[in-house]
C-alpha positions in Angstrom: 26.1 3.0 -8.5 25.5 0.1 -5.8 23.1 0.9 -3.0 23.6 -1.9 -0.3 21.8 -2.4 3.2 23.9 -3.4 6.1 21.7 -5.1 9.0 22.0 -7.4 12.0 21.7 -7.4 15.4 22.6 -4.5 17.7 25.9 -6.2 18.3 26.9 -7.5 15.5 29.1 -4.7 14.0 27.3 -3.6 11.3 27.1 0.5 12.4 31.3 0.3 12.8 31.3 -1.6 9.1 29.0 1.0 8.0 31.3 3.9 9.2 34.1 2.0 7.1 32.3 1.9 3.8 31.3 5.7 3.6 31.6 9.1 4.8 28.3 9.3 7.0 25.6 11.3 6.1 22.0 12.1 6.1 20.9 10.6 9.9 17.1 9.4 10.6 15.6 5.9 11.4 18.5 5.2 9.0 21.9 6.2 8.4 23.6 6.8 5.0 27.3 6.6 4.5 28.6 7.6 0.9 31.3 6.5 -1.0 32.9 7.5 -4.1 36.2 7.2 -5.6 36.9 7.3 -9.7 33.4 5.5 -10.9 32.8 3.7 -7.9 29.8 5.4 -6.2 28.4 3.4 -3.0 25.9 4.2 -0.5 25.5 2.2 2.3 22.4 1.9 4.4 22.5 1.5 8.0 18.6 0.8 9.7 19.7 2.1 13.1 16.3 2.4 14.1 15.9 -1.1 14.2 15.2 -3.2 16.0 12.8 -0.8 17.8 11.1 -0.6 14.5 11.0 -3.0 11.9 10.1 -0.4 9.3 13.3 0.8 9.7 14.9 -2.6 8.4 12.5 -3.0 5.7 13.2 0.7 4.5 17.0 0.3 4.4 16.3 -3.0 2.5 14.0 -1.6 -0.1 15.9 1.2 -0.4 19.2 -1.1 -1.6 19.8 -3.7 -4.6 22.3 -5.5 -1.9 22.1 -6.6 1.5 25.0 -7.8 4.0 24.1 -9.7 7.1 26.4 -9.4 9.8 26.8 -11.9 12.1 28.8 -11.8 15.4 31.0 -15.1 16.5 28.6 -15.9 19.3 26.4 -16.8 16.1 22.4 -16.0 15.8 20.2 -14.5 18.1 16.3 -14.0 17.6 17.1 -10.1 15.8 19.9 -12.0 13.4 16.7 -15.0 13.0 14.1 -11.8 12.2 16.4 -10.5 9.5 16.8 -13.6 7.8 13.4 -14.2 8.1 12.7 -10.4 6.3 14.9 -11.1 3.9 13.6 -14.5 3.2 9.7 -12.8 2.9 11.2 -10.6 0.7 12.6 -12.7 -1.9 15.7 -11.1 -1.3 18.1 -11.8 -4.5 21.5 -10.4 -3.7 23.6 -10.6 -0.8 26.7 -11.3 1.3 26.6 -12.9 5.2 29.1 -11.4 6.9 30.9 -13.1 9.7 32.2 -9.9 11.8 34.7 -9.6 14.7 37.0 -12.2 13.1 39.5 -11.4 15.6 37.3 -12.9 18.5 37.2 -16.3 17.2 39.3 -18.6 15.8 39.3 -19.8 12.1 37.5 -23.5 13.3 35.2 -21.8 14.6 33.9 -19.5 12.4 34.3 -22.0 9.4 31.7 -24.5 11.8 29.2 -21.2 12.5 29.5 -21.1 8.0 28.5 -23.8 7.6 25.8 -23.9 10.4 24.2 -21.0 8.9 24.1 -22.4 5.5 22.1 -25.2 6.8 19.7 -22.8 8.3 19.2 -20.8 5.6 18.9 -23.6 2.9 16.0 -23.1 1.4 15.5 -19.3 2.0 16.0 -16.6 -0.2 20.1 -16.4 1.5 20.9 -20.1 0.7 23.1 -19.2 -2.6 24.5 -15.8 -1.1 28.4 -15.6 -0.7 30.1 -15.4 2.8 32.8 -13.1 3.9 34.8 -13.2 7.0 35.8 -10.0 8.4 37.4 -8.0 11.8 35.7 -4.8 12.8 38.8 -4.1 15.2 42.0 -4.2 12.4 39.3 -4.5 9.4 41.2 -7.3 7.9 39.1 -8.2 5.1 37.7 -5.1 4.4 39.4 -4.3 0.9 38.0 -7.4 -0.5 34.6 -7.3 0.9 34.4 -3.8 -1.0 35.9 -5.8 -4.2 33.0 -8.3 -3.6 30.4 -5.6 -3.1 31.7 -3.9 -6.4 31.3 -6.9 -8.6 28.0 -7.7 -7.0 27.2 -4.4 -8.1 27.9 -4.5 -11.5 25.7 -7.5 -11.8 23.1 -6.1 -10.2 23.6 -3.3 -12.5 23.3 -5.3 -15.1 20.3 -7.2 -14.7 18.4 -3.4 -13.8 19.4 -2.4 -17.5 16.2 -4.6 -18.6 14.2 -2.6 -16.2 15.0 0.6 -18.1 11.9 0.5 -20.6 9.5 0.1 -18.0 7.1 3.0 -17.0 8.9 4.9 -14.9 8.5 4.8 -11.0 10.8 6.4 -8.1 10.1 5.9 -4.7 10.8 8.4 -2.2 12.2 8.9 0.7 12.9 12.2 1.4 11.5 15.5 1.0 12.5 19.1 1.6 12.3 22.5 0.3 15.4 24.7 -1.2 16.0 28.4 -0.7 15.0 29.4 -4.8 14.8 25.9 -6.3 11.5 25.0 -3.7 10.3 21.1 -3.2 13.3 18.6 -3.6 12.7 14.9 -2.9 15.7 12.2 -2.8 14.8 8.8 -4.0 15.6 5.6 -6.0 14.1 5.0 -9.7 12.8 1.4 -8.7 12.1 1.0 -13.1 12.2 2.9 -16.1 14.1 6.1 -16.8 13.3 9.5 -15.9 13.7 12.6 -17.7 14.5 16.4 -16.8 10.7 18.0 -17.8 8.9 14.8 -17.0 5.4 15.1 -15.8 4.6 12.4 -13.4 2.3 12.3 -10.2 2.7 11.9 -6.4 0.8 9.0 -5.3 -1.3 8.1 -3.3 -1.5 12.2 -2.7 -2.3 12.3 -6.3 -0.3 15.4 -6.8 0.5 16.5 -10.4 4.0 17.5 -10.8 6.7 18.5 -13.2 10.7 17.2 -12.6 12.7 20.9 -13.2 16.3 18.8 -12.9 17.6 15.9 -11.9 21.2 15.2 -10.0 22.8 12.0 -9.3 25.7 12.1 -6.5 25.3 15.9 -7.0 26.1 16.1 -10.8 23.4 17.3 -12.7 22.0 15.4 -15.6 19.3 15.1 -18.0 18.3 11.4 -17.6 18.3 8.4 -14.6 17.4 5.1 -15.5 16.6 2.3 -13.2 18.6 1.4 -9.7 19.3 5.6 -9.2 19.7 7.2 -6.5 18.3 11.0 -7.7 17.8 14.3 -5.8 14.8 16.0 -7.9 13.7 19.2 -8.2 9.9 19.5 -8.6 8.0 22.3 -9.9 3.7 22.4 -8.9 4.1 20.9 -5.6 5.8 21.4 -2.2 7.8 19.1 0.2 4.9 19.3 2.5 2.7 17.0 0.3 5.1 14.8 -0.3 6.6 12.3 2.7 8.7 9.3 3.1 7.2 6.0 0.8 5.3 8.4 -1.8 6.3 6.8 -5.4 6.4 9.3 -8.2 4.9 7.5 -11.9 2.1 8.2 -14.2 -0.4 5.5 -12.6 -1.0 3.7 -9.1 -3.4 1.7 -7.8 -4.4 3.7 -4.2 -6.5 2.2 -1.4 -7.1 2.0 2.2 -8.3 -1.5 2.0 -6.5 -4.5 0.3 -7.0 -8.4 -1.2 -4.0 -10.1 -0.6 -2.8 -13.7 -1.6 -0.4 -14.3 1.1 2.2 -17.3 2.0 2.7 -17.0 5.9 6.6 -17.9 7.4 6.8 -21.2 8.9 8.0 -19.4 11.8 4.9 -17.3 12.3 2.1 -17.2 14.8 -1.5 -17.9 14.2 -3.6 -14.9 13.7 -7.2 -14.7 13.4 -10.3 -12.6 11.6 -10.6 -9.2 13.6 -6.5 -9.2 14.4 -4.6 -5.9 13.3 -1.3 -6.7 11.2 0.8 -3.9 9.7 1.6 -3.9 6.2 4.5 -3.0 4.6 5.0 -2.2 0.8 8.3 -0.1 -0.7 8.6 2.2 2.4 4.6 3.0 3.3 3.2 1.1 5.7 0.2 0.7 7.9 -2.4 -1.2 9.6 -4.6 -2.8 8.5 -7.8 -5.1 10.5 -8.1 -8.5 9.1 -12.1 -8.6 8.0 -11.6 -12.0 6.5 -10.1 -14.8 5.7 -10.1 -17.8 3.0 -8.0 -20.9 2.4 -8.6 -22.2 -0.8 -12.2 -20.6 -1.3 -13.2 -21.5 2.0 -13.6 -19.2 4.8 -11.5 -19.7 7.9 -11.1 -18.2 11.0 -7.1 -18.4 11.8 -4.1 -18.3 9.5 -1.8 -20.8 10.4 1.7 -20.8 9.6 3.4 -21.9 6.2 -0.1 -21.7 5.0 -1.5 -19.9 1.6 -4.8 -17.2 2.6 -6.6 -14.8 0.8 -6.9 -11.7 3.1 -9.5 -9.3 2.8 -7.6 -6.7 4.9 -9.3 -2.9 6.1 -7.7 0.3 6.9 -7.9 4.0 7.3 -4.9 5.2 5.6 -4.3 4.7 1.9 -1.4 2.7 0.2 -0.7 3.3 -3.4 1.2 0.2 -5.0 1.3 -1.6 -8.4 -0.1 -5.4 -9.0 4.0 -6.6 -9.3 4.5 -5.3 -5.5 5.3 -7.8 -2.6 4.2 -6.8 0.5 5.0 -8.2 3.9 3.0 -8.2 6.6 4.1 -8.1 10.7 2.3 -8.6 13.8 3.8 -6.1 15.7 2.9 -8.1 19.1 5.2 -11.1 18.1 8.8 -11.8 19.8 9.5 -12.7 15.6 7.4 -9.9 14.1 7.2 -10.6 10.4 4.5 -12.7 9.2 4.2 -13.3 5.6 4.4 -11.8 2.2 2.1 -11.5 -0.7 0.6 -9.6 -3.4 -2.4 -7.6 -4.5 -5.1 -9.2 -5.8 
């Protein structure tokens, strides 16, 4: 199965590619579209809500082993700069730039706006991603973008197979109950494999539970294993305890307050002790006061960008995470509202 994200700026095309690469389905801050045809399964993320809301992007990405950046002819503007950036604080591995509405430019063109964005991007997580040049009018290109998104797929498939002994962990990001089965959740197994009769916990509700099946693109079956997308019934707890970001496993660390070792964007603005960031990690997020802050050892009053800080960060809502977990942090305030990335410490 390959999960991809599909972001950009509001006119870049990406909700009509979207529509192209699925049948659309489930609707919130984010818009599925499914696709499946022999064994090809693909689900494509759209993060409408954004760019109102940046937790919209980050969901769709975290949700998805692939990302495609869409880029209109008229080249970047500052939403196509705050994805790259996103992406970039992410460590974002896989991933094809897609050069949309082919049809409004000529072929000069667009091979100068290539090569212009591979000089921006050198350097960032994107500099080694493939490009694809595409119409969203006659969709010229479209069969072999979906050939590219396939192989990329079975790489990525590939490399989550060594992920498939790890303690298992799914994320969720839906919940609901079912007339006679009760609490279902929909979610991706970020590692490990999970197993029909598994006893695993909610976090950070830290509500024991017990998997009564498992599906994958409505099949039922015994076993997922890492990079799933599952729909799973759950016996000893109901969809009310359970919401959007809540990561099923046997152990989490859970807090409302956080240490993190942080590397801020070059393209960030200062921010200082007493500030409020947001805080981002898998789908939770929430903000968090900046109590302190130290550059190498040292106390500091400001953060300054490109910079390393240890930030000792409060809050009033608890996160649960793991010590391999990136975070990213935004000032919602900012014209570019992502900040940095770091990780537990």
């Amino acid at each position: 199965m390959t999960k991809i994200a599909i972001i950009g700026s509001e006119k870049s095309g990406k909700t009509t590619l979207a529509g192209k690469l699925g049948k659309k389905g489930s609707v919130t801050d984010i818009t599925m579209y499914d696709y499946a045809k022999n064994d090809r399964v693909l689900t494509t993320i759209d993060a409408t809500g954004y760019p109102a809301s940046v937790k919209s992007l980050l969901t769709a990405l975290n949700l998805s082993d692939i990302a495609i950046l869409c880029i209109p002819p008229q080249g970047l503007d500052p939403l196509a700069a705050e994805c790259i950036i996103s992406l970039d604080l992410l460590g974002y591995k896989h991933g094809i730039v897609v050069q949309t509405k082919a049809d409004l430019s000529y072929p000069l063109a667009l091979e100068e706006m290539k090569e212009k964005l591979k000089k921006i991007t050198k350097g960032t997580a994107l500099e080694n991603w493939q490009y694809h040049t595409i119409s969203t009018t006659s969709f010229e290109g479209m069969e072999e973008l979906k050939e590219l998104i396939f192989s990329m797929g079975d790489m990525v498939g590939a490399e989550q197979r060594s992920l498939d002994s790890l303690p298992a962990r799914v994320v969720i990001d839906q919940s609901f109950n079912v007339t006679g089965i009760g609490c279902v959740v929909l979610g991706v197994v970020s590692q490990g494999t999970i197993h029909a009769k598994d006893k695993m916990v909610a976090y950070p509700a830290k509500k024991d539970l017990e998997i009564r099946s498992i599906q994958m693109h409505d099949v039922d079956v015994k076993t997922a294993p890492a990079g799933a997308r599952v729909g799973l019934a759950l016996k000893n707890v109901q969809s009310k305890d359970i919401d959007r970001g809540f990561v099923l496993s046997a152990q989490e660390n859970v807090s409302e307050d956080l240490n993190i070792e942080c590397t801020l964007s070059q393209l960030a603005k200062d921010f200082a002790v007493g500030d409020m960031l947001h805080v981002y990690v898998g789908l939770q997020s929430a903000p968090l006061k900046v109590k302190s802050i130290k550059q190498e050892g040292q106390s500091v009053e400001k953060a300054k960008p490109g910079k390393k800080y240890l930030l000792e960060l409060a809050g009033t809502k608890e996160i649960a995470y793991s010590k391999n977990d990136r975070f990213v942090l935004a000032n919602l305030d900012g014209k570019q509202r992502f900040v940095a990335f770091g990780y537990s410490q």
